[in-house]
C-alpha positions, 0 to 999 in steps of 0.5 A, spaced: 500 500 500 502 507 497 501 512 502 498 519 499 498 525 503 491 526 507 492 533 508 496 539 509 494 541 516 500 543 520 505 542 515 511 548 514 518 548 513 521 544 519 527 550 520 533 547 524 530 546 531 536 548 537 539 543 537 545 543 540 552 540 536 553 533 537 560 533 539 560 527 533 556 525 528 553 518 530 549 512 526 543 511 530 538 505 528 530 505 530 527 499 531 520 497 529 515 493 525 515 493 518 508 496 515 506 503 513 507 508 519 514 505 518 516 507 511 512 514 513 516 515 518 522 513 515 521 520 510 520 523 515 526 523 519 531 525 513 529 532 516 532 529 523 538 527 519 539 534 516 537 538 523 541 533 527 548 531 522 546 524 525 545 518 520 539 514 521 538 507 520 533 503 520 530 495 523 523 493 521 521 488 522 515 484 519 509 484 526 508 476 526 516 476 528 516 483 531 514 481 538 520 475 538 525 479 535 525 485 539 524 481 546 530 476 544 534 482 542 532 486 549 533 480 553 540 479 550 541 486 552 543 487 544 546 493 541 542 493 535 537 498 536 538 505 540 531 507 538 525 502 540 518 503 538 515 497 542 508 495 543 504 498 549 504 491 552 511 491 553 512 498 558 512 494 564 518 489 562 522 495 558 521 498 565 523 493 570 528 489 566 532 495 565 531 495 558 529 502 557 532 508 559 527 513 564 526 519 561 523 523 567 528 527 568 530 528 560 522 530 558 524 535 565 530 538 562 527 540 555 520 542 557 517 536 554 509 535 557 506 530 558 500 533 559 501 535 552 498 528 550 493 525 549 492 522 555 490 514 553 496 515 549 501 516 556 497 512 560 498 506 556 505 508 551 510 511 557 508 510 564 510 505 569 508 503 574 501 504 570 498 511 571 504 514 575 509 519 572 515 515 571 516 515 563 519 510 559 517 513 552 514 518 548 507 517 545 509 515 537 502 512 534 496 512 537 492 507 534 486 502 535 482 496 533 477 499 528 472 497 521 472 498 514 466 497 510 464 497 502 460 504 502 459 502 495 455 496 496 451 498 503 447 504 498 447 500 493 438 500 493 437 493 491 442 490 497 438 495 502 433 493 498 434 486 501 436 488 507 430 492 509 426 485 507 430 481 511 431 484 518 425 491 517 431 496 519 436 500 514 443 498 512 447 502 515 454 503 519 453 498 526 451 501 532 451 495 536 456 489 536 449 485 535 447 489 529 454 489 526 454 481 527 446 482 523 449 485 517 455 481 517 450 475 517 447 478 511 452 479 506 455 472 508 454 468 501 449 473 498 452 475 490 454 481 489 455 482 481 456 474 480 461 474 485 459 470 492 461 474 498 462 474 505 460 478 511 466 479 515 474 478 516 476 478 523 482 476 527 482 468 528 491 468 528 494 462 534 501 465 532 502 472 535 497 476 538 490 476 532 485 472 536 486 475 543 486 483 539 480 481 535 476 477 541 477 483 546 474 489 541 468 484 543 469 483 550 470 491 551 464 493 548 461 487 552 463 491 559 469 485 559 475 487 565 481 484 567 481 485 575 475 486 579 479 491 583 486 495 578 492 492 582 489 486 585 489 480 580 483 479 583 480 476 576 475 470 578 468 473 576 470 480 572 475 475 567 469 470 566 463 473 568 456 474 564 459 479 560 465 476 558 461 469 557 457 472 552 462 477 548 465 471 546 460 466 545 458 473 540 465 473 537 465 465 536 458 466 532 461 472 527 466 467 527 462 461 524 456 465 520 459 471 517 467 469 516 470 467 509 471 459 509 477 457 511 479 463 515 482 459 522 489 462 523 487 471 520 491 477 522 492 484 519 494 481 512 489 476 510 484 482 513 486 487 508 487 482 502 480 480 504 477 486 503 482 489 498 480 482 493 472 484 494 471 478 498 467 481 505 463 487 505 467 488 512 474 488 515 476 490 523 483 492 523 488 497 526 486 504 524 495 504 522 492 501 514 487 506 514 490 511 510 492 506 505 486 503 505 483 509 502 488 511 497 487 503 494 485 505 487 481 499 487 477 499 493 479 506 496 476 512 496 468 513 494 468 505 495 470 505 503 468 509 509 470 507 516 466 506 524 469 505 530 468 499 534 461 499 535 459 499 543 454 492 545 454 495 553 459 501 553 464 503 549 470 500 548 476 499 542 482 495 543 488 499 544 493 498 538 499 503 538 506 504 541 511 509 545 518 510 542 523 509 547 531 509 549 534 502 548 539 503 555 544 497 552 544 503 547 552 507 546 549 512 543 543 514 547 545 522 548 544 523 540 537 517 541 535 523 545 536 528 540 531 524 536 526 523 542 526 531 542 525 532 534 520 528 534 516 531 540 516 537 536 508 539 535 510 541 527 514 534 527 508 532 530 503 535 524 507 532 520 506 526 522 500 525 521 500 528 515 505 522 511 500 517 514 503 516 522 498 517 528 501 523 532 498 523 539 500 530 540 493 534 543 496 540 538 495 535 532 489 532 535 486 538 538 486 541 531 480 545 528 482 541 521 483 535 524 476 531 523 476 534 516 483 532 515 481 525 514 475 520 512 477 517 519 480 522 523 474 524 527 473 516 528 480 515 530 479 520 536 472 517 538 476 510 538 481 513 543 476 515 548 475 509 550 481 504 549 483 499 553 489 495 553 491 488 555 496 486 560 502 491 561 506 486 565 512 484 565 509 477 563 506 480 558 508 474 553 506 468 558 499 471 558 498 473 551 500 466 550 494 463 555 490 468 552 492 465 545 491 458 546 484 458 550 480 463 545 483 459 539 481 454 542 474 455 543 473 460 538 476 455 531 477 449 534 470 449 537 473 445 544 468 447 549 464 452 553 466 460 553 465 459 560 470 453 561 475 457 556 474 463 560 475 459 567 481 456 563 485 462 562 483 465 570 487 459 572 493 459 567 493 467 569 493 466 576 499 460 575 503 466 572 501 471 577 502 466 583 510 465 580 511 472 580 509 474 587 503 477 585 498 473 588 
């Protein structure tokens, strides 16, 4: 997918931002996953290069291996990376483990507030113990869990047509996860211009981290908490209570009645490749693809709209995006700091946004022209208000993992009850928090 520029909001001609002389120019490597933010940010930081005389470099790596690759190498206390955007899930690891340079008194020194922030986005990318003011990243690309659909197809008269005679309602955007299941169910195997479509692509993958995104942007909306009580890891009767054990009977329908076939082990990419082959009329995925999405010349533009999430009992979306931190086994962590510094920079920041990242910066987000920049500008702001997080623990790994397996397990390999599944998960949980003092 090609990124295209989506607006000229904020953007000026960046002039050289104070820094000071480096005692020496220095090759710094920036680590992240490989998809379209990641080409986008590489353009912008040729303008750090020409402020900074600093050379930068770049790790990318694809996201089913991102989480093996850069845990291993921080682990290992490698010197591959100076600069990390890591997931949100891995700030508590990066803290206590060491791998993380503490920015506190840095962002102090050089007047960076993080109160300048969208809130969602330090809570959840820089601080550790969580909601306390001890910073270990700068909030780099807010992102959540969102949907796109075939706006061609839904105001096409015949499909509303038939949509009106079978369930007595108008096709629209879902303002429910049981309507967006209904709608889903509807396009499941109908004939679209003689080819025979599908309702919805959704996040089954084992390997990862894809069931565990998909299935909560059904528990949250469900009420779905993780602890009865945040710090307590009291989680018999919030991990597995009516709720929960709903939603994810809900996910495990959308699943079985409104998917392509086949679709047992889906992530980002089979979710776009679904949509952008006219295979679904729906698609969940991070709101990151949504500016290539809507440049695609063949599903794009007038063909495709965006909503947020829909609420079942509140509202909830799964929280993607990452903060960029300081490797501490890094030899060059004066000039990564520089980076940290010009990337904070609210006109670095308008940028951003315009070449296709997600700036988190209020200055940005805040903007009069910000919902207007975009067709799913204002849907990114909405979906941000109300996103929740998986587990920030340093087990993070060991519980993704349990989650991973019990949900797939339900969901695609039909083992079980979503009850016995959840109360599986609760003991393999508990285990985990047992080992490590917690419980």
């Amino acid at each position: 997918m090609n990124l295209r520029k989506l607006t000229s909001v904020g953007v000026v001609s960046l002039a050289a931002a104070g820094f000071t002389n480096a005692a020496q120019a220095e090759d710094l490597t920036l680590c992240w996953a490989a998809w379209d933010p990641a080409n986008a940010l590489v353009e912008l930081s040729k303008e750090f290069e020409e402020q900074s005389g600093h050379t930068m470099h770049f790790e990318f790596v694809p996201w089913p291996n991102f989480a093996d690759r850069m845990l291993n190498e921080l682990n290992s206390g490698g010197k591959l990376c100076d600069l990390l955007i890591g997931d949100s899930q891995w700030i508590g690891g990066g803290a206590e483990n060491g791998h993380y340079v503490k920015l506190n008194d840095f962002f102090d020194k050089e007047g960076i507030s993080m109160s300048d922030f969208a809130p969602a986005t330090v809570y959840a990318y820089s601080t550790w113990p969580k909601g306390t003011p001890n910073y270990y990243a700068l909030p780099a690309m807010g992102d959540a869990n969102g949907w796109f659909y075939r706006k061609d197809w839904f105001s096409r008269d015949d499909i509303r047509a038939a949509y009106k005679q079978a369930t007595g309602q108008e096709l629209g955007e879902p303002k429910t996860q049981k309507e967006l299941l209904q709608i889903a169910q509807f396009f499941q195997e109908r004939e679209i211009d003689g080819k025979k479509v599908y309702g919805a692509a959704i996040f089954t993958e084992r390997g990862s981290e894809g069931i565990t995104m998909g299935v909560t942007s059904a528990l949250y909306p469900w009420g779905f908490e993780y602890e009865n009580t945040p710090g307590k890891y009291d989680m018999e009767g919030a991990v597995n209570s009516p709720e929960a054990v709903e939603a994810l009977e809900f996910y495990k329908e959308l699943y079985e009645t409104a998917t392509p076939p086949g679709y047992t082990n889906s992530y980002m990419g089979e979710s776009l490749d679904a949509f952008k082959s006219g295979q679904v009329a729906m698609a969940m995925n991070w709101f990151a693809f949504f500016p290539g999405l809507y440049a695609d010349p063949n599903t794009g533009g007038d063909k495709i709209d965006f909503f947020v999430n829909p609420p079942q009992n509140v509202p909830g979306s799964t929280l993607g995006g990452q903060g960029i931190s300081v490797v501490s086994y890094s030899d060059k962590q004066e000039a990564s700091l520089e980076y940290i510094k010009w990337f904070a920079d609210p006109k670095v920041q308008a940028k951003w946004w315009s070449m296709g990242g997600y700036s988190a910066h209020n200055s940005v987000l805040g903007s009069d022209t910000f919902e207007d920049s975009a067709p799913f500008a204002g849907d990114f702001l909405v979906a941000m208000e109300n996103v929740k997080d998986f587990w920030q623990e340093p087990t993070y790994a060991e519980l993704l993992l349990a989650m991973q397996k019990r949900i797939h397990d339900y969901v695609v390999a039909d083992q079980g009850t979503a009850k016995e599944a959840l109360d599986k998960l609760i003991e393999d949980w508990t285990e985990v928090f047992e080992d490590e003092g917690k419980l």
